[in-house]
C-alpha positions in Angstrom: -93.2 124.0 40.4 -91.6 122.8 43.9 -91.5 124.8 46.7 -90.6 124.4 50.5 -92.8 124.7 53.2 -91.7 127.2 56.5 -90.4 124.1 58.8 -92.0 125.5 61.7 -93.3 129.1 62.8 -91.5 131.1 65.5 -94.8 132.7 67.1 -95.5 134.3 70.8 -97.4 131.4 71.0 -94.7 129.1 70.8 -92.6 131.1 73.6 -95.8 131.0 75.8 -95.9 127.7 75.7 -92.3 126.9 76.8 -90.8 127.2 80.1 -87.8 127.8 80.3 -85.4 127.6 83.4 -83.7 130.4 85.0 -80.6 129.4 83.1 -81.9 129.6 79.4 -82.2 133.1 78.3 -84.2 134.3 75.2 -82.8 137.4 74.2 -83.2 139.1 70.9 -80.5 137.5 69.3 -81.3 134.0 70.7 -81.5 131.9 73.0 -78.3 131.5 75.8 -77.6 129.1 78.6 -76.0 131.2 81.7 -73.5 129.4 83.3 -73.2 131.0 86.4 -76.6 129.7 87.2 -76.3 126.4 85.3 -77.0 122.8 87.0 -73.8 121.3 86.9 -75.1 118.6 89.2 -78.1 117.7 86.6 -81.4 118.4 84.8 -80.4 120.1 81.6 -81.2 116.7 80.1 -84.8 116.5 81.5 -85.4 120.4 80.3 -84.4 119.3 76.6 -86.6 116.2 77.2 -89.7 118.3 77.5 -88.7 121.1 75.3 -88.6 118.1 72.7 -91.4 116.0 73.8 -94.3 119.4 74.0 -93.5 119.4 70.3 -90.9 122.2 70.3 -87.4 122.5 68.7 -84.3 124.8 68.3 -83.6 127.3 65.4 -80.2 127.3 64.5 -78.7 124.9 67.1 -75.2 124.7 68.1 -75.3 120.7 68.4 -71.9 120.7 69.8 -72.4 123.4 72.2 -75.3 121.1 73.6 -73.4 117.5 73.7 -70.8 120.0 75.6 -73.4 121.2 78.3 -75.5 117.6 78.7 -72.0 115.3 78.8 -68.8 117.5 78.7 -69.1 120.4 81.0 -65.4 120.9 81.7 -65.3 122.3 78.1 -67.1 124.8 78.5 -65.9 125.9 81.6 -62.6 126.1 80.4 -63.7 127.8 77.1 -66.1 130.5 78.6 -65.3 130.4 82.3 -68.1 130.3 85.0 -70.0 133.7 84.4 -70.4 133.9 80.7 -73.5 133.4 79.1 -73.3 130.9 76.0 -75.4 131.4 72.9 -77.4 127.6 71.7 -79.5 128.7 69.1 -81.1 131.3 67.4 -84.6 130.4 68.8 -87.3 127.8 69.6 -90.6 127.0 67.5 -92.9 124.5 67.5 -92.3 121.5 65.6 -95.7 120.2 63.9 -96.5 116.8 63.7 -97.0 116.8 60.0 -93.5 117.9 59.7 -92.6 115.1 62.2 -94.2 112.4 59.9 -91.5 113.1 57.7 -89.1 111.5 59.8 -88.7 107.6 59.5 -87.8 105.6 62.5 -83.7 105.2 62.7 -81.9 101.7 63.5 -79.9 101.4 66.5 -77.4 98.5 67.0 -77.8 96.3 69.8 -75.0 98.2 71.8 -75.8 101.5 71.3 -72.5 102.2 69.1 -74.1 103.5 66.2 -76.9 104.9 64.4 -78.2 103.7 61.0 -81.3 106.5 58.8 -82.5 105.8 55.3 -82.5 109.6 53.9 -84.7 110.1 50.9 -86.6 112.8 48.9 -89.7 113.4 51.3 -93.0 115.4 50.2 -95.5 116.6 52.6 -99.2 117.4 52.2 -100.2 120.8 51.5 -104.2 122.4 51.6 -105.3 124.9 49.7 -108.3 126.6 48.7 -109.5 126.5 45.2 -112.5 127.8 43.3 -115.1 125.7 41.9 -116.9 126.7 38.4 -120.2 126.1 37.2 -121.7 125.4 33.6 -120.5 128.2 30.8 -122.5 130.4 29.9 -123.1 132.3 26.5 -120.3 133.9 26.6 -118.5 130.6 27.5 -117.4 131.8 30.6 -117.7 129.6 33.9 -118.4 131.4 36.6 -116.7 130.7 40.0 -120.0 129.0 42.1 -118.0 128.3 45.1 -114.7 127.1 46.7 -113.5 124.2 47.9 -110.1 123.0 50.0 -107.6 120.7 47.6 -105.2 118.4 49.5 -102.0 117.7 47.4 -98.6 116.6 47.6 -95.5 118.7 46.8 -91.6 118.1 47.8 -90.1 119.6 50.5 -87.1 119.2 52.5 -85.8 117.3 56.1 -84.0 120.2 58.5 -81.1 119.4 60.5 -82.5 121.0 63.9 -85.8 118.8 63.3 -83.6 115.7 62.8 -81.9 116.6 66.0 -85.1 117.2 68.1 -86.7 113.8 66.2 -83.8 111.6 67.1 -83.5 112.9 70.6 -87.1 111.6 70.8 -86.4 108.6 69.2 -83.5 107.7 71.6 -80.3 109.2 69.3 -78.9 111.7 72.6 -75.3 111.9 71.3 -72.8 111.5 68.7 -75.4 112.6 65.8 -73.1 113.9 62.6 -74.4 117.6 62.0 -72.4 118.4 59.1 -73.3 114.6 57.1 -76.4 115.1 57.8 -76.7 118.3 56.8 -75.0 117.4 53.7 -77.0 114.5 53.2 -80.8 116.8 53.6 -79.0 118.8 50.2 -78.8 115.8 48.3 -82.4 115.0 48.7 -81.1 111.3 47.7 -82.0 108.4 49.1 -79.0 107.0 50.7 -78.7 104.6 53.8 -75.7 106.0 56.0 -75.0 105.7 59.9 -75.7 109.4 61.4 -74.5 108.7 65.0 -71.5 106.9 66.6 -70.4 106.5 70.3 -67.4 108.6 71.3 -65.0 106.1 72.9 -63.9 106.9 76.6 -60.6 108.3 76.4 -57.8 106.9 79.1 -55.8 108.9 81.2 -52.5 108.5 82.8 -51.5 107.4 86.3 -49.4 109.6 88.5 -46.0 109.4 88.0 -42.9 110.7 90.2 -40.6 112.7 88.2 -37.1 114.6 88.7 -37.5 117.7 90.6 -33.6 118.6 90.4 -31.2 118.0 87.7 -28.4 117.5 90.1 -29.9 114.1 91.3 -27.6 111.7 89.2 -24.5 111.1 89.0 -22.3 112.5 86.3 -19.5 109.7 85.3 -17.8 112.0 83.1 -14.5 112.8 83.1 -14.0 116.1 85.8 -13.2 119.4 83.7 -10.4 120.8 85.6 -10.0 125.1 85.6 -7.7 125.3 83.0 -10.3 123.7 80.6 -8.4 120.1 80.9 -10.4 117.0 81.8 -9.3 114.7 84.6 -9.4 111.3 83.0 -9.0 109.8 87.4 -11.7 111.9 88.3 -15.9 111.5 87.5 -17.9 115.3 87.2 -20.4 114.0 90.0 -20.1 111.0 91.8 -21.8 111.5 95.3 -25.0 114.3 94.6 -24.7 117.5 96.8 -27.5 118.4 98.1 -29.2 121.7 100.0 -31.7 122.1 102.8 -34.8 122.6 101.2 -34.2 121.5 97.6 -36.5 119.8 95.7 -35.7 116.4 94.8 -38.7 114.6 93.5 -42.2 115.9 92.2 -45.4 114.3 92.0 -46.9 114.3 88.5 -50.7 114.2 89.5 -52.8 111.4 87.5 -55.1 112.8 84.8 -58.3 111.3 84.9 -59.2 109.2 81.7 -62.4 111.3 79.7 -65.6 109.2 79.5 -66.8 108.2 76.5 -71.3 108.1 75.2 -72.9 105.6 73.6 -75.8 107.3 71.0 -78.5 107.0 73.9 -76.4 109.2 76.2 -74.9 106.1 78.0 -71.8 107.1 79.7 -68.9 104.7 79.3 -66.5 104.9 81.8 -62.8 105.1 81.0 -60.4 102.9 82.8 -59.3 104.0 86.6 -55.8 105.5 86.8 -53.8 105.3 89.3 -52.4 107.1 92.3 -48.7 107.0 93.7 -47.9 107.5 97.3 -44.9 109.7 97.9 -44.7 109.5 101.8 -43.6 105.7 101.0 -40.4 107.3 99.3 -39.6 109.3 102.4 -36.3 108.3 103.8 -33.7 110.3 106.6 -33.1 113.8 105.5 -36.1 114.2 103.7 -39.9 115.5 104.1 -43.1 115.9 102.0 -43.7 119.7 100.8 -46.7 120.7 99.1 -46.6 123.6 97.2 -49.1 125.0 94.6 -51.1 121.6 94.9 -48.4 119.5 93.9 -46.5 117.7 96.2 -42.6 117.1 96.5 -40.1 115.3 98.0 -37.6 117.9 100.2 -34.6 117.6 101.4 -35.0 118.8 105.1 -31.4 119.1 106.0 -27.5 119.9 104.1 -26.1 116.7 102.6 -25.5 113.7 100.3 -28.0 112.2 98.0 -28.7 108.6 99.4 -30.6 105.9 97.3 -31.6 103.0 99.6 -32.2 100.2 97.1 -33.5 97.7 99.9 -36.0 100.2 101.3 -36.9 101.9 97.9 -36.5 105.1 100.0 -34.4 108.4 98.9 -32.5 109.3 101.7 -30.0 113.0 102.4 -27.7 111.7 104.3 -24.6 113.5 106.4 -22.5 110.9 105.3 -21.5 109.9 102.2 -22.2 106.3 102.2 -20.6 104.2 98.8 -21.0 100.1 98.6 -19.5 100.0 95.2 -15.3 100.1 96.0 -13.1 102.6 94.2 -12.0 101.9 91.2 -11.2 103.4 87.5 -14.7 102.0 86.7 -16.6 102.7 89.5 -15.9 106.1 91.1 -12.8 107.5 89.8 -10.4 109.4 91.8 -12.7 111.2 94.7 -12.6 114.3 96.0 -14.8 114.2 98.7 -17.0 117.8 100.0 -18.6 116.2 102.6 -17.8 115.4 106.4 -18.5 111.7 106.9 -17.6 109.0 104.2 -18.2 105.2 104.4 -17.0 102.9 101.9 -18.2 99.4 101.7 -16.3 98.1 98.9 -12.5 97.7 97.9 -10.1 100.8 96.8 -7.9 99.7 94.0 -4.4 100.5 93.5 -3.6 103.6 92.1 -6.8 105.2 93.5 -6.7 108.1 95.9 -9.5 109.0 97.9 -9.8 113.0 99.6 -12.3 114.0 101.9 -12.4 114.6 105.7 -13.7 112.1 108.0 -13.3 108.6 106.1 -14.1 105.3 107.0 -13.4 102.2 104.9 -14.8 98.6 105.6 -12.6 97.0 102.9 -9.1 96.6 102.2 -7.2 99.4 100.8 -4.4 99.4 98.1 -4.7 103.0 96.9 -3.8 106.7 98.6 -6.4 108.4 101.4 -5.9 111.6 102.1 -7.7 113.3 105.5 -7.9 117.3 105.6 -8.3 117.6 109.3 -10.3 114.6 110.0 -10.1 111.0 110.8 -9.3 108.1 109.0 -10.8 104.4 110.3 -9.5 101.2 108.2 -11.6 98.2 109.7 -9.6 96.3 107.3 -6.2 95.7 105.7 -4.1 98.9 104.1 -1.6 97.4 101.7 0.8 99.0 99.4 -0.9 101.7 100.2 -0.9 105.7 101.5 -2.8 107.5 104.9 -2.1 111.1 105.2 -4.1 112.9 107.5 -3.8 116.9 108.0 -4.7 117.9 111.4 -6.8 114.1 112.4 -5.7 111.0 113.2 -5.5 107.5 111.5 -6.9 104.2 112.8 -6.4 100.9 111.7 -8.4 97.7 113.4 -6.6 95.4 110.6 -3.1 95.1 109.0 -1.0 98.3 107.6 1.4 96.3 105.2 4.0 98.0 103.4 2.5 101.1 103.3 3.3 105.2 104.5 1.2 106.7 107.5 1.4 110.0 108.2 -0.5 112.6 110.1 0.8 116.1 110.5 -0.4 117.4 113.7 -2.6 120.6 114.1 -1.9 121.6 118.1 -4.6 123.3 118.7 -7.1 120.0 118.2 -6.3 117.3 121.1 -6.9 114.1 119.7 -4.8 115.8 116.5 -1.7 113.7 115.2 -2.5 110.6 116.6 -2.0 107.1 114.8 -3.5 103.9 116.4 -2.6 100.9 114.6 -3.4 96.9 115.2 -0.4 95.7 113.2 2.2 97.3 111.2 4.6 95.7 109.2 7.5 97.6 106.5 5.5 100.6 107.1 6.8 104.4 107.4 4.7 106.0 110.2 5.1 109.5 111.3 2.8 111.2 113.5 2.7 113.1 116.6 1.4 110.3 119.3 1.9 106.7 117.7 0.3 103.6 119.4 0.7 100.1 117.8 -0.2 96.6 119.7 2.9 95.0 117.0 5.1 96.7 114.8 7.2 95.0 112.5 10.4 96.5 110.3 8.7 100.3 110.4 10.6 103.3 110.2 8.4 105.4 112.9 9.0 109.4 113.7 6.6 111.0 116.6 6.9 113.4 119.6 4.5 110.1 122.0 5.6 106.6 120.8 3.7 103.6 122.2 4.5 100.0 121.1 3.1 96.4 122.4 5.5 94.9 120.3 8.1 95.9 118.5 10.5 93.7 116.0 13.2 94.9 114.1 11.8 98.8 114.1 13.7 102.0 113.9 12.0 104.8 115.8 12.7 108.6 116.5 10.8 109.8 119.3 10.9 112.0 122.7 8.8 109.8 124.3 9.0 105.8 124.4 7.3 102.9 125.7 7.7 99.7 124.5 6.3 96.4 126.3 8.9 93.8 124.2 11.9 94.5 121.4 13.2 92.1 119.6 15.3 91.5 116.4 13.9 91.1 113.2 15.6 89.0 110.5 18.8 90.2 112.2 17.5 93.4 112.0 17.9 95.3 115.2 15.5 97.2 117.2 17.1 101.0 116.9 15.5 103.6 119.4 16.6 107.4 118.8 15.5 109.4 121.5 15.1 112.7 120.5 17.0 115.4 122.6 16.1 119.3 122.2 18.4 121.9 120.7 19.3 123.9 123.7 21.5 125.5 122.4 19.3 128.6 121.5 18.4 128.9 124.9 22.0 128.9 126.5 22.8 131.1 124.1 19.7 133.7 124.6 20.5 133.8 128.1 24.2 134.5 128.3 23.1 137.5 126.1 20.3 138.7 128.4 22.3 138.4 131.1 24.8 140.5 129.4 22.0 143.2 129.1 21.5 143.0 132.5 25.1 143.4 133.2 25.1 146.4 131.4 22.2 147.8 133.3 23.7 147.3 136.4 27.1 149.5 134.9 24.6 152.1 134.3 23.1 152.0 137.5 26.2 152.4 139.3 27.4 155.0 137.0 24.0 157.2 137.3 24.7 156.6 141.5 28.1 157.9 141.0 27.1 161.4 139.3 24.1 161.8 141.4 26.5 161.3 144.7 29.0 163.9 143.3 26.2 166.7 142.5 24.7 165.9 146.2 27.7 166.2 148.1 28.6 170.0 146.5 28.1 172.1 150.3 26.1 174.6 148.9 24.1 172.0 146.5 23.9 169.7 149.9 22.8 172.6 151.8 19.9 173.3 149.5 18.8 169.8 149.1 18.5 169.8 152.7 16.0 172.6 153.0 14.0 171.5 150.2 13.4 168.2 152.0 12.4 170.2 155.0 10.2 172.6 153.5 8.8 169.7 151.6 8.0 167.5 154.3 7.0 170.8 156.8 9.7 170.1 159.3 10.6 173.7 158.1 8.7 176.4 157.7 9.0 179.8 155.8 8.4 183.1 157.0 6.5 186.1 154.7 9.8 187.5 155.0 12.1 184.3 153.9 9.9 183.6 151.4 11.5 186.3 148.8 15.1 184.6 150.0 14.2 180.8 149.3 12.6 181.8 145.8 16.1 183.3 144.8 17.5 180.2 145.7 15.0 177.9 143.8 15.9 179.6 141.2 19.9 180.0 141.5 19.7 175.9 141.8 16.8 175.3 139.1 19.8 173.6 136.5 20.3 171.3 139.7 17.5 170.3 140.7 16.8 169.6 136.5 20.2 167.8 136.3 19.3 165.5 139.6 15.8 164.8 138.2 17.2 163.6 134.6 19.7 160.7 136.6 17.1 160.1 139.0 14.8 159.1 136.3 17.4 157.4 133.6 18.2 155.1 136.9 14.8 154.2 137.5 14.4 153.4 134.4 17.7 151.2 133.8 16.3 149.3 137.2 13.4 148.5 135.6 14.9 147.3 132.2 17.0 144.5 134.5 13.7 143.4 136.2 12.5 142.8 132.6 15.7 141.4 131.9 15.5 138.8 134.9 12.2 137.8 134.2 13.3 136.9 130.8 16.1 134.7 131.8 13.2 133.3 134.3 11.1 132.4 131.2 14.2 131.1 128.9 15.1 128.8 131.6 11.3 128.1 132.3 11.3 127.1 128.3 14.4 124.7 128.4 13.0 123.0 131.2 9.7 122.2 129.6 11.5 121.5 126.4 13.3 118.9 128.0 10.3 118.0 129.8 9.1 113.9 129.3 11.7 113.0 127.6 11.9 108.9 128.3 12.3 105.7 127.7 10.8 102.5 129.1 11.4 98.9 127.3 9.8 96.0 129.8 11.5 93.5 128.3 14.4 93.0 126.1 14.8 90.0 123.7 16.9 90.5 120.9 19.1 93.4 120.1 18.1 96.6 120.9 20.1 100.1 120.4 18.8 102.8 122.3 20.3 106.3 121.5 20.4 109.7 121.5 19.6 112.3 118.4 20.9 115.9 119.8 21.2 119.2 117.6 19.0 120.6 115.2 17.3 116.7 114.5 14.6 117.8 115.9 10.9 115.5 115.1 9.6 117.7 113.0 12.8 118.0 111.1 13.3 114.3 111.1 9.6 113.9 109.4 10.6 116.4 106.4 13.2 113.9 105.1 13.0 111.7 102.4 11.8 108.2 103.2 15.1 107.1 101.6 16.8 109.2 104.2 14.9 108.7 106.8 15.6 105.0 107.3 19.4 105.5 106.7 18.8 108.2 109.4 17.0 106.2 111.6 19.0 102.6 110.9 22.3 104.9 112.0 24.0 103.5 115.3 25.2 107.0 116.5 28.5 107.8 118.2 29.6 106.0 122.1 29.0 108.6 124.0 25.3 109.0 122.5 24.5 105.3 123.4 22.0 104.9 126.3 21.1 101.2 126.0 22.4 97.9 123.6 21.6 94.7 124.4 19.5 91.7 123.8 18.0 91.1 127.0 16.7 93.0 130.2 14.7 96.5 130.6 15.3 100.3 130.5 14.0 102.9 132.3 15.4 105.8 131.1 14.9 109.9 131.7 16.4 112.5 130.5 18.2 115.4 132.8 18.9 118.4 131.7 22.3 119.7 132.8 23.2 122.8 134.4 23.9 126.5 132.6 27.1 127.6 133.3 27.8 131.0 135.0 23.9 131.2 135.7 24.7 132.0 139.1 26.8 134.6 138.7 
């Protein structure tokens, strides 16, 4: 009969024999590995080492929990935490040698990958004590004479916690196969089969920058207007909008590659990931944050996103900065939020452009719209549109063929003011015009200023033109702008009517006063009161009594005198208003008429200057068609408006307001 021998005998011998550190507990229950006093630094190898080498070994052993504390502490740590107290095994007992004769030597392969052991059925040598018989007697019964110790062979089986503590002697410190090997021990076969292999090093991954915001690209889809529509001229999100403080890119920290172990415990190192630098990504308008460990790129101010392709930085900028023109391909209609806007590249035709303060470095064949800023073409504007709504316009190239306009805002100083290099077949309106050469243009403003001007028609209070000439026998045709007084005249003859009227009532209060006063008795009483009240009179105890029976008789007089005394005063007031309002009206003519001029230096072809009286007013003049407005303008007026027409000489012309009749009446 077979039978298995107790591998090993867990006796208080054993225990006093081992020494364990303060880490490994040996509690009722087994034996536990504290982790709050464990050696991450080192030196659970070297206690394993001797627990294995004094000729001891582990009951029950949780092989993985050990390759986990000797080469993979993080797993723990993140399993358990730092104060827990992790079970190993069940216990530790000594490991005989006869039961480590059992064991056969195991082949390792010249790089430590793997481990080769040649499992087969195994017997170990048992003693026992047997009796020993002498002759039989009569009876034929032997009698026992003695004892004597047998030595015999009988099958047993390997353990799985032996092979562990024998191969960790033998060199095999990781990667053994618990579970084939415990598999194998049941088989009691022989069978040649590797038991241990090296865990590869696992890699990691380098840091990477990542998106921080999803509103950091731009959206070329078609705009979705309010009513659900989509706007096939206008892209979602061209130009980014960004806020102070937004995140805009995160730093996605590099994860260390695991290390791999060769079967004697030889680390192999995985290969080195690498680190990005943010800070090199840093550009105007943004900053490095860290928050929570992890570091991002902010944007310190209000703006524009900004890619700098030269630099490699990402950059917030105040101004919207595009190198890419304008175009159904490229950008779509815009609709600018920001305040500044540079634009390297071309705007097609039939492109319109909105925003505020716009600058374009190439030529323009499309429509830019300004809501209270400035416009700046460095170039040429051709076939084109500039509308600005409380700015200005400013061209440094050629304006061909195209409308300007800029509708004053009066509260802004520089507002309403076009500058221009060179116009040609333009329609210009504005509040102050300047041009160095104008050329065919219909121009309307309150201020304009020409270098040269050929063949133009202009509307204006104010002009100053160095040379006019013809332009393909086109004349030049100056309209000077004269205000509707009219109004005024007319307000003042009625205020002085009003005044008129207050003087009639005036008079007429004198006149009833004069008649009460002069009454004997009433005069008589009158007297006396002024004597009494300016004590050039005094009253007796015994007049008294008298002088209150006369209050009192003339009481409805006195009322009466008081009632025209005050409706007077207040009729002489009303004319001093009146006065001063007629002072005002004619204060308001005079500065309405105010600066109205002309200056030509020099004449050299045909030139009509004119006057434009009535309700043709500037501002009334720019709300026409642009049909009408060069029929308007092209008009030669009647004789007696003509100031100026020839084709040589100068003009120095200023207007005079005439007198108002009857004013000094």
């Amino acid at each position: 009969m077979t039978t298995q021998s107790t591998p090993g005998k867990p006796t208080g011998s054993a225990e006093k024999k081992v020494l364990l550190p303060r880490y490994v507990l040996k509690q009722a229950d087994g034996i536990y590995v504290g982790l709050s006093l464990f050696p991450v630094e080192g030196g659970f190898d070297k206690f394993i080492d001797r627990l294995f080498g004094d000729g001891f070994r582990f009951v029950g052993l949780d092989y993985q929990l050990l390759m986990n504390l000797l080469y993979d502490y993080d797993v723990i740590l993140d399993t358990y935490g730092t104060g827990a107290k992790v079970k190993l095994a069940k216990d530790i007992v000594s490991f005989p040698a006869k039961r480590k004769a059992l064991y056969r030597g195991v082949k390792l392969d010249g790089r430590f990958e793997s481990a080769e052991y040649i499992f087969e059925p195994v017997e170990i040598e048992e003693v026992t004590e047997q009796p020993v018989y002498g002759e039989a007697g009569a009876d034929g019964i032997r009698p026992v004479t003695g004892t004597e110790l047998v030595a015999e062979l009988k099958p047993t089986s390997l353990d799985v916690d032996e092979f562990a503590a024998e191969m960790w002697l033998k060199g095999i410190r990781f990667g053994i196969d618990v579970d084939k090997v415990t598999s194998l021990i049941s088989l009691r076969q022989m069978a040649r089969v590797t038991v241990a292999t090296q865990r590869e090093a696992s890699n990691g991954s380098d840091a990477e920058i990542v998106e921080a915001s999803d509103v950091l690209r731009r959206d070329n889809a078609p705009k979705i207007l309010s009513n659900g529509k989509a706007d096939l001229r206008k892209f979602q999100n061209r130009f980014p909008q960004i806020a102070k403080g937004a995140r805009l890119l995160r730093k996605k920290l590099q994860v260390p590659g695991k290390p791999g172990f060769k079967v004697n415990g030889a680390r192999i190192e995985p290969e080195p990931t690498k680190d990005v630098d943010l800070t090199a990504l840093v550009g105007e308008g943004s900053c490095i944050e860290v928050h929570d460990g992890i570091e991002f790129v902010v944007s310190s101010r209000n703006g524009f996103l900004a890619l700098d392709v030269s630099t490699n930085r990402i950059e917030v900028t105040e101004k919207i900065e595009n190198k890419d023109g304008i175009s159904a391909k490229t950008t779509g209609d815009l609709s600018l939020a920001g305040k500044d806007f540079i634009e390297h590249g071309e705007v097609q035709e039939g492109r319109t452009v909105e925003g505020m303060n716009m600058t374009f470095m190439s030529d323009v064949f499309g429509a830019l719209v300004s809501k209270g800023g400035t416009i700046l073409l460095e170039k040429n504007l051709s076939n084109g549109s500039a509308k600005s709504f409380g700015g200005e316009i400013t061209s440094n190239g050629r304006v061909l063929n195209s409308i300007i306009e800029v509708h004053d805002r009066r509260d802004q100083k520089t507002a309403g003011r076009v500058s221009l290099n060179y116009a040609e077949a333009c329609l210009i309106l504005g509040q102050t015009v300047v041009i160095k050469q104008a050329v065919n243009c219909e121009i309307i403003a309150d201020t304009v200023e020409i270098g040269i001007a050929e063949g133009c028609a202009i509307a204006a209070k104010f002009v100053k033109i160095e040379s006019s000439n013809v332009n393909r026998r086109r004349e030049s045709n100056i309209a000077m702008v004269l205000p509707d007084l009219s109004g005024f005249e007319t307000k003042i003859q009625q205020v002085k009517v009003a005044v008129a009227n207050c003087k009639q009532i005036i008079q007429a209060k004198d006149h009833e006063i004069n008649q009460i006063s002069t009454n004997p008795e009433v005069a008589k009483y009158l007297a006396l009161a002024t004597g009494i009240k300016q004590s050039t009179i005094k009253l007796t105890e015994a007049n008294q009594g008298n002088w209150n029976l006369m209050t009192a008789k003339f009481s409805k007089v006195d009322n009466a005198l008081a009632k025209l005394s005050f409706e007077k005063q207040d009729q002489i007031k009303r004319a001093h208003a009146l006065q001063q309002e007629i002072a005002n009206l004619i204060e308001g003519r005079a500065k309405t008429g105010h600066g109205i001029a002309c200056t030509i230096t020099e004449v050299i072809g045909d030139t009509l200057v004119r006057t434009i009286s009535g309700s043709q007013g500037v501002s009334t003049l720019q709300k026409l068609k642009a049909s009408e407005i060069k029929t308007r303008l092209r008009e030669n007026g009647q004789p007696h408006e003509r100031i100026f027409f020839g084709d040589s000489g100068s003009l120095n012309w200023v207007f005079m307001l005439a007198e108002i009749e009857g004013l000094a009446e």
